[in-house]
MARLO-198327 format. One record per residue (C-alpha): y, x, z; residue number from 0. Coordinates in nm, 3 decimals, m for minus. Each point is the difference from the previous one (the first is absolute). Layout:
REM residues N
<rec <Y X Z> NUM>
...
***
This chain:
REM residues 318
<rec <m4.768 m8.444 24.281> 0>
<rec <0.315 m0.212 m0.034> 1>
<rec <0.314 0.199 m0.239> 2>
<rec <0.329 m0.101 0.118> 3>
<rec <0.266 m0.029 m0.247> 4>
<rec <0.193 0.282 0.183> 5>
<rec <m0.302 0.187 m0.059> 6>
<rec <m0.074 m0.110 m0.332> 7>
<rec <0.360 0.085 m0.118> 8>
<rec <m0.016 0.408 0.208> 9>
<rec <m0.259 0.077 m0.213> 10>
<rec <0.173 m0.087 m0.334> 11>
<rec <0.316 0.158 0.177> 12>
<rec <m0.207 0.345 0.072> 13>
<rec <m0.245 0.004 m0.320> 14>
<rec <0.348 0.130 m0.229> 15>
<rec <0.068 0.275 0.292> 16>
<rec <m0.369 0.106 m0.026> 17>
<rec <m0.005 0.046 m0.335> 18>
<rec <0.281 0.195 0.000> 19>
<rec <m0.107 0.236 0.248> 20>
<rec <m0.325 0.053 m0.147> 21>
<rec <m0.220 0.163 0.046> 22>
<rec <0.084 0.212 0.329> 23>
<rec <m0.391 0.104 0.054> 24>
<rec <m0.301 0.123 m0.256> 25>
<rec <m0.112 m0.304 m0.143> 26>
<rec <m0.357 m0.109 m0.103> 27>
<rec <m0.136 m0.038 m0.329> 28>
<rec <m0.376 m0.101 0.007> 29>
<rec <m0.228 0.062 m0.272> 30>
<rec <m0.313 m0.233 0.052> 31>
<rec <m0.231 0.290 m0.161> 32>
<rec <m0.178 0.301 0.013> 33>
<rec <0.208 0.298 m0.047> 34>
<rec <0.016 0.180 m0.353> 35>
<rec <m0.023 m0.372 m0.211> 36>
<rec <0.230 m0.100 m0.224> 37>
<rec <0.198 m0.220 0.245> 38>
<rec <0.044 0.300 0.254> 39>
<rec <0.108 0.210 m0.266> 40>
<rec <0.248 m0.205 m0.178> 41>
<rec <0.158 m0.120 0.343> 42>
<rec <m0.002 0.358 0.154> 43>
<rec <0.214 0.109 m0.287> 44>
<rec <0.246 m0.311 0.011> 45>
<rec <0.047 0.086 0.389> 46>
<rec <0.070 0.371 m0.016> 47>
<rec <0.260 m0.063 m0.212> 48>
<rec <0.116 m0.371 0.090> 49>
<rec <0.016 0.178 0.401> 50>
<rec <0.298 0.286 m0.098> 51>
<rec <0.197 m0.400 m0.100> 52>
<rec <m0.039 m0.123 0.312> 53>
<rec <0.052 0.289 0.266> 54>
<rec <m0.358 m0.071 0.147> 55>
<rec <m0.346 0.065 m0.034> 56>
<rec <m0.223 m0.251 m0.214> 57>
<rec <m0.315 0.095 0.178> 58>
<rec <m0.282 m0.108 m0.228> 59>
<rec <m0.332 m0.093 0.240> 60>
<rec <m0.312 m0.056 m0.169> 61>
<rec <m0.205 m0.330 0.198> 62>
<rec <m0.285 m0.079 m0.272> 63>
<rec <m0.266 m0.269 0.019> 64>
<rec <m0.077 m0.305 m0.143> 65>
<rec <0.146 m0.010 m0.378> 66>
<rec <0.319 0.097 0.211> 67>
<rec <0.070 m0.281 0.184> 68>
<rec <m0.057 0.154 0.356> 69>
<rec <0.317 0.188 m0.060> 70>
<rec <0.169 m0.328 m0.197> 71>
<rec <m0.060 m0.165 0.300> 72>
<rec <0.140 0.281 0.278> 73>
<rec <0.346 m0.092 m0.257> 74>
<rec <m0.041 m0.324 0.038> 75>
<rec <0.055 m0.058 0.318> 76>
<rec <0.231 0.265 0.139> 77>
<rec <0.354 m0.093 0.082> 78>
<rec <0.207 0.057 m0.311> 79>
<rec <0.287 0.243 0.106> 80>
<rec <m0.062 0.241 m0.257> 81>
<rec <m0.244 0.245 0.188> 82>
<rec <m0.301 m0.113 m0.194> 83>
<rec <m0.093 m0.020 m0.372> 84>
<rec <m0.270 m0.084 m0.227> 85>
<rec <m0.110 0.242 m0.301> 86>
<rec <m0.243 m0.185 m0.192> 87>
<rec <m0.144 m0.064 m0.386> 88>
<rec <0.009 m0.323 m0.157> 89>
<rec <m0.351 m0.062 0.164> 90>
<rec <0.221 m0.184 0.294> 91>
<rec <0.019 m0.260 m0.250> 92>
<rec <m0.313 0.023 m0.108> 93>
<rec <m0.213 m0.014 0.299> 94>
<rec <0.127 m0.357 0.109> 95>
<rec <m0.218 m0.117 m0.268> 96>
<rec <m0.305 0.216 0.107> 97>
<rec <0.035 m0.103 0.363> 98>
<rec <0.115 m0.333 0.074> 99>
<rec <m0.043 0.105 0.405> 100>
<rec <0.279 0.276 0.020> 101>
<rec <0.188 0.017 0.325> 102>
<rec <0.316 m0.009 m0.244> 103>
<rec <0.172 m0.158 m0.278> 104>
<rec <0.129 0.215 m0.234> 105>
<rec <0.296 m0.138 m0.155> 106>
<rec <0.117 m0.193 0.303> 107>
<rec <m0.075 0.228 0.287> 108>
<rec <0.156 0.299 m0.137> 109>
<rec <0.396 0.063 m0.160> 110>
<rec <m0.009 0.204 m0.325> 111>
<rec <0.175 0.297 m0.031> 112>
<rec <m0.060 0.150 m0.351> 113>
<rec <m0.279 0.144 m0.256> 114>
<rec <m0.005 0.382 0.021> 115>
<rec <m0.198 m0.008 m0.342> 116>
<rec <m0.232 m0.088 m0.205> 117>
<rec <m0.300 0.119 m0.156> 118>
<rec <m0.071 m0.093 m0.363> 119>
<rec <m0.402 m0.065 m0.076> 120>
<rec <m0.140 0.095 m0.321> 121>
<rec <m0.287 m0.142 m0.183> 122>
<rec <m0.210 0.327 m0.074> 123>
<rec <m0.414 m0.051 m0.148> 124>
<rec <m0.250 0.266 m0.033> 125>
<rec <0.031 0.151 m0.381> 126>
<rec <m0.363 m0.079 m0.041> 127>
<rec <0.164 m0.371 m0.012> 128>
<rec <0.060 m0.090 m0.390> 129>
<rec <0.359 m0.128 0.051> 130>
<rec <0.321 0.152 m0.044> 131>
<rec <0.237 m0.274 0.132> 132>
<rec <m0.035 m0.277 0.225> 133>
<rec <m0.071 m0.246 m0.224> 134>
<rec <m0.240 0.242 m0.099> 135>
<rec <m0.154 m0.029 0.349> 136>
<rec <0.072 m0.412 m0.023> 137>
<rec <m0.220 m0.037 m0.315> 138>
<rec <m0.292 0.221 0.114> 139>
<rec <0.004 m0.143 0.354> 140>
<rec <m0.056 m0.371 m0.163> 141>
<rec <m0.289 0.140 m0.227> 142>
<rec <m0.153 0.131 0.254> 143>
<rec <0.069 m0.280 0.275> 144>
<rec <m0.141 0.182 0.381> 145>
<rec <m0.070 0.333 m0.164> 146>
<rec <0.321 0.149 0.111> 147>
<rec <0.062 0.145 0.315> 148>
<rec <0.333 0.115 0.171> 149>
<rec <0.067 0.132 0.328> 150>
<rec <0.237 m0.001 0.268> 151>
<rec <0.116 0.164 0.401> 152>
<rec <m0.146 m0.250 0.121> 153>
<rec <m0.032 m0.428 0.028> 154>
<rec <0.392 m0.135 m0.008> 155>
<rec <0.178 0.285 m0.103> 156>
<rec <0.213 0.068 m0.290> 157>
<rec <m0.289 0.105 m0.244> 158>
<rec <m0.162 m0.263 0.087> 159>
<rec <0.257 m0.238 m0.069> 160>
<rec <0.106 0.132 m0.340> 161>
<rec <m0.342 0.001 m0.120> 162>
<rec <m0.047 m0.345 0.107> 163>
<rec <0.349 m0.091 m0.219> 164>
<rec <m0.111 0.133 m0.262> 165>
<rec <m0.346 m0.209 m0.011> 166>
<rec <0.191 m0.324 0.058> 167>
<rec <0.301 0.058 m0.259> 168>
<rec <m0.238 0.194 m0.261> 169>
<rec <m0.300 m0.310 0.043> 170>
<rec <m0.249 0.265 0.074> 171>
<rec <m0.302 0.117 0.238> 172>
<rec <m0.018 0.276 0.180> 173>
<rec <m0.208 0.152 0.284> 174>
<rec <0.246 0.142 0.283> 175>
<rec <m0.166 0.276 0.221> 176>
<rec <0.209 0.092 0.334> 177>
<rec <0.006 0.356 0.094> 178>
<rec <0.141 0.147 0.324> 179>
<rec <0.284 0.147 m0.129> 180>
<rec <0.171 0.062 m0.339> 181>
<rec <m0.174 0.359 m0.066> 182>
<rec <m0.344 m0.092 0.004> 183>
<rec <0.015 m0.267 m0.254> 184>
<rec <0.211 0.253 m0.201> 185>
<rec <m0.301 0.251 0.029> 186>
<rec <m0.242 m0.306 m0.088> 187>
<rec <0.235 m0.096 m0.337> 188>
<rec <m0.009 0.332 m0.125> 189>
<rec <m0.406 m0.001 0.030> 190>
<rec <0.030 m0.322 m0.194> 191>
<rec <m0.185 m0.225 0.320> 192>
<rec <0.268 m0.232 m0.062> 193>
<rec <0.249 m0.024 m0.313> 194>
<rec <0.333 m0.091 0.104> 195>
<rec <0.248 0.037 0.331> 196>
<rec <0.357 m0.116 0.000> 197>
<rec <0.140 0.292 0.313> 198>
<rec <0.286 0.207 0.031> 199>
<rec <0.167 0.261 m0.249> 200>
<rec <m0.073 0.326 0.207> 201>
<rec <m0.373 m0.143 0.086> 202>
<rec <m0.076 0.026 m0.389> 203>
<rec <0.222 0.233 m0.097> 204>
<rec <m0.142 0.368 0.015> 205>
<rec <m0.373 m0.227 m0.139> 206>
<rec <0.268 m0.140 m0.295> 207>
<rec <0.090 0.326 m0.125> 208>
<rec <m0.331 0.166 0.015> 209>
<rec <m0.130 m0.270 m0.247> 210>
<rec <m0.203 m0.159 0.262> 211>
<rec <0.160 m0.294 0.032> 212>
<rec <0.180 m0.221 m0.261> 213>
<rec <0.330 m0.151 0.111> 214>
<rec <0.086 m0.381 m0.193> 215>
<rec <0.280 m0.154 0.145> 216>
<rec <0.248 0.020 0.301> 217>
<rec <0.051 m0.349 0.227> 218>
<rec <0.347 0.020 0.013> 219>
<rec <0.316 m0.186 m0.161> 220>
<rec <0.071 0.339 m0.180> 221>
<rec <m0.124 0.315 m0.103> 222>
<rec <m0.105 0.275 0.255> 223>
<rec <0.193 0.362 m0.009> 224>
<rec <m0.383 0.145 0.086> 225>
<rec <m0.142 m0.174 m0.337> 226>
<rec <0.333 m0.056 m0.230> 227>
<rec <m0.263 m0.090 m0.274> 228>
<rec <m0.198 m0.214 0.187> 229>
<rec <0.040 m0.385 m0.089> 230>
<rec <0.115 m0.261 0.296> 231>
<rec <m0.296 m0.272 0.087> 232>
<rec <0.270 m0.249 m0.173> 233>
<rec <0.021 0.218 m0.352> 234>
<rec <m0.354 0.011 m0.004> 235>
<rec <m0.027 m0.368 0.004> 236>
<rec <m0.040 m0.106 0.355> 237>
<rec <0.341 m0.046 0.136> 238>
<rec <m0.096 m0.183 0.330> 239>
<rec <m0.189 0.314 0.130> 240>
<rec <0.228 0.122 0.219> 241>
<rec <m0.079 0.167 0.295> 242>
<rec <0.107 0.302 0.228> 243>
<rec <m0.091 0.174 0.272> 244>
<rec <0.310 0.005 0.248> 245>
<rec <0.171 0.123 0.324> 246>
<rec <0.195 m0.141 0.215> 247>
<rec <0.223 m0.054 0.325> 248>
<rec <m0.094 m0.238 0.259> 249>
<rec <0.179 m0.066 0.360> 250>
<rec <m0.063 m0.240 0.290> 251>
<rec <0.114 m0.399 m0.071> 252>
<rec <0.344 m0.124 0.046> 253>
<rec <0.119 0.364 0.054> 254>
<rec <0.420 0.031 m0.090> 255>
<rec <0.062 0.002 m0.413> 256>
<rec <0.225 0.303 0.052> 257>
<rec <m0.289 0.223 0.169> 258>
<rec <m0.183 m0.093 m0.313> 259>
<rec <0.279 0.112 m0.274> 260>
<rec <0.058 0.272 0.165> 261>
<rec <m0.342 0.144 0.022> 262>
<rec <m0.032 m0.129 m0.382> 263>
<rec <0.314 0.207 m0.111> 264>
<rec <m0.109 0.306 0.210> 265>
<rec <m0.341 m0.088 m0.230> 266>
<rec <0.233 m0.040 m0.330> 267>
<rec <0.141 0.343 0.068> 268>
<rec <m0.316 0.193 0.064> 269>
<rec <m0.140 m0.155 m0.341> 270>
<rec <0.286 0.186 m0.182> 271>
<rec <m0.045 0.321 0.087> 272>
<rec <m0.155 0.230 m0.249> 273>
<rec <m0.237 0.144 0.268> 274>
<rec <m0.125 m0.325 0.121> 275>
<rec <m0.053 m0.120 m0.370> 276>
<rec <m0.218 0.296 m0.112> 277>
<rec <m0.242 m0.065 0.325> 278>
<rec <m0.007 m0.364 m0.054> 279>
<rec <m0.064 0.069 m0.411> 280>
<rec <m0.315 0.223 0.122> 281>
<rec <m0.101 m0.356 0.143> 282>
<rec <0.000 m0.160 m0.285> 283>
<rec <0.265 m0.222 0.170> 284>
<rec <0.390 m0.115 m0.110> 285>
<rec <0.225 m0.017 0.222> 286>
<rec <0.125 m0.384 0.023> 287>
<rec <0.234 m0.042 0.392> 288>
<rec <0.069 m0.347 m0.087> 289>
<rec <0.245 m0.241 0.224> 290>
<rec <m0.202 m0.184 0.299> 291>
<rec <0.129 m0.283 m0.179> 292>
<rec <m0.176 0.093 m0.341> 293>
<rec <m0.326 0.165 0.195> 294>
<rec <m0.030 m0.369 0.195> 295>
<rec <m0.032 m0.170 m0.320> 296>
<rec <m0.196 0.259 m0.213> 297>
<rec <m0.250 m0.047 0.338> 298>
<rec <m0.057 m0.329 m0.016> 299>
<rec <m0.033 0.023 m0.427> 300>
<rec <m0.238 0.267 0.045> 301>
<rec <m0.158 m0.223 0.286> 302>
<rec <m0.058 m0.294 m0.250> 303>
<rec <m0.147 0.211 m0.262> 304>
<rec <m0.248 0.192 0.191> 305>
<rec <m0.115 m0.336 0.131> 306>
<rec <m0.081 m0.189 m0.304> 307>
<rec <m0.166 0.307 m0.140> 308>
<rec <m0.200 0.025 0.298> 309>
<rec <m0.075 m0.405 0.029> 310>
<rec <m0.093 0.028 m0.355> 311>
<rec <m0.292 0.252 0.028> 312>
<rec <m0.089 m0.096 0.344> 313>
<rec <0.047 0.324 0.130> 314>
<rec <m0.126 0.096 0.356> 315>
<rec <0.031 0.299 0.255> 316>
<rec <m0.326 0.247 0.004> 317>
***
C-alpha cells in the first residue's frame, strides 16, 4: 500500500494528540505465561498500581505457550496505539538465541517501555559441599572436573545461564541437569542429587535459614538487603558473573514515544509506593522503571550477553 506524504505527515500530526489523550479505554497488558509465575506476579502488581496513574484499567491477560513467544508475538503485530502491552522476563532476549525460527524479532519488532524489576540470583550449594565461598566451589569443581552437578528451571533460562558463566569465567566442568521448574531442583539440591543452583532469593530462602542450603555469593553489582553479609560474585573473585533475572515492558513497534513515557512514569510511580515495594520485595525483585531510552539499550546489552554465553556452551531448547 502506497503512504502519501499527506498521510505520512497526519499521522505524526495525530500521534502527539493520542498520547495526550491516553488512554480513554482499559488497556492490555499480556503476560506470555501461566498464571501464578513470577512474571504474572511481578506485572500484576506493577498494573494495579501503575492503573490508579493512568485513569484506566491495565488488564493483565495470561496467553502462555511456547517459552512465551505465542503471546510476544500477539504484541508484535498489533497496531501500536497504546491498547496493547507486553509483560515479559528477560527470556524475550533470551529465546532469540534458542529459536532462530521465531515469528518475531525481539529488539526490532517491539518499542521498550521500561524494567519493572529485577531479580537478583544467588549462588547457593548443598552444605554437604566442602566449600564456603565461591572460590571455594571454583577449586573443588576443577579437582573434581564432571563430578559436579547443578541444576536449573529448565534449558535457556536464567539458572541455566549463570551456571554456564560461572564454568566459562571460573575454567571449570560441570554437569547441568534441567528441571521443570525452579522448585524441584530446589527439592533435588537439598537431597544432595546435585550440588549447586544459582535461582532466586525467595526460592532458597526459607531452605537458607533452616541450614539446608548454604548461600555463597549474590550476582549482582552490590550487596543484597535479603543477604547484607553475603559477598557480590565480583568480591568473591569473579567480577564478570553478572546476571539477573528481570521484568519488563514491551509494546507494539513504531508505537508514539510519548505513549511509552507515559506508561513508564505511571510504572516509576507505582515502584515508589511503600505497598507496591513490600509485594515486589516478597519476589525477591527491585524495583528498577527505567527510561524507554535506558530499557532499549540495557535490552540489547542484555541481548549480547545472553548470546555469547549461550554460543559459548552450545546451548539448545529441550
Amino acid at each position: 500500500m502506497k503512504i502519501t506524504r499527506r498521510a505520512a505527515l497526519g499521522t505524526l500530526l495525530a500521534a502527539p494528540a493520542l498520547a495526550q489523550d491516553w488512554p480513554t479505554r482499559p488497556v492490555r497488558c499480556i503476560i506470555p505465561y501461566p498464571p501464578g509465575g513470577p512474571t504474572d506476579l511481578v506485572g500484576r502488581v506493577i498494573a494495579q498500581r501503575a492503573q490508579q496513574e493512568l485513569g484506566q484499567p491495565l488488564v493483565p491477560e495470561n496467553k502462555p505457550g511456547a517459552s512465551g513467544t505465542i503471546g510476544a508475538a500477539e504484541v508484535a503485530r498489533a497496531t501500536p496505539d497504546g491498547q496493547i502491552f507486553l509483560m515479559n522476563a528477560s527470556i524475550h532476549v533470551i529465546i532469540p538465541h534458542l529459536n532462530r525460527n521465531l515469528p518475531f524479532d525481539a529488539l526490532n519488532d517491539f518499542t521498550p517501555v521500561t524494567n519493572m524489576a529485577m531479580v537478583p540470583l544467588v549462588a547457593l550449594v548443598n552444605p554437604g559441599l566442602p566449600v564456603r565461598s565461591l572460590r571455594d566451589l571454583a577449586d573443588h569443581a576443577k579437582a573434581n572436573p564432571g563430578r559436579l552437578s547443578y541444576g536449573s528451571s529448565g534449558n535457556g533460562a536464567a539458572q541455566h545461564l549463570a551456571g554456564e558463566m560461572f564454568k566459562q569465567i571460573a575454567g571449570v566442568d560441570m554437569t547441568h541437569v534441567p528441571y521443570r521448574g525452579a522448585g524441584p531442583a530446589i527439592q533435588d539440591l537439598i537431597a544432595g542429587n546435585i550440588q549447586v543452583m544459582f535461582d532466586s532469593v525467595p526460592a532458597g530462602a526459607g531452605a537458607v535459614r533452616q541450614g539446608l542450603l548454604r548461600p555463597l555469593a549474590v550476582t549482582t553489582p552490590a550487596r543484597i538487603a535479603a543477604y547484607p553479609d553475603l559477598p557480590t560474585t565480583a568480591e568473591a573473585g569473579f567480577p564478570g558473573l553478572v546476571i539477573s533475572t528481570w521484568y519488563g515492558i514491551w509494546a507494539p513497534p513504531r508505537m508514539p514515544m510519548a505513549i511509552a513515557e507515559r506508561m513508564q512514569r505511571a510504572v516509576a510511580v507505582a515502584v515508589q509506593d511503600s505497598d507496591v515495594r513490600a509485594r515486589l520485595a516478597t519476589l525477591g525483585a527491585d524495583p528498577v522503571a527505567d527510561t524507554p531510552a535506558d530499557f532499549a539499550a540495557f535490552c540489547r546489552s542484555e541481548y549480547e550477553k545472553f548470546g555469547a554465553i549461550v554460543r559459548t556452551a552450545n546451548i539448545r531448547l529441550d
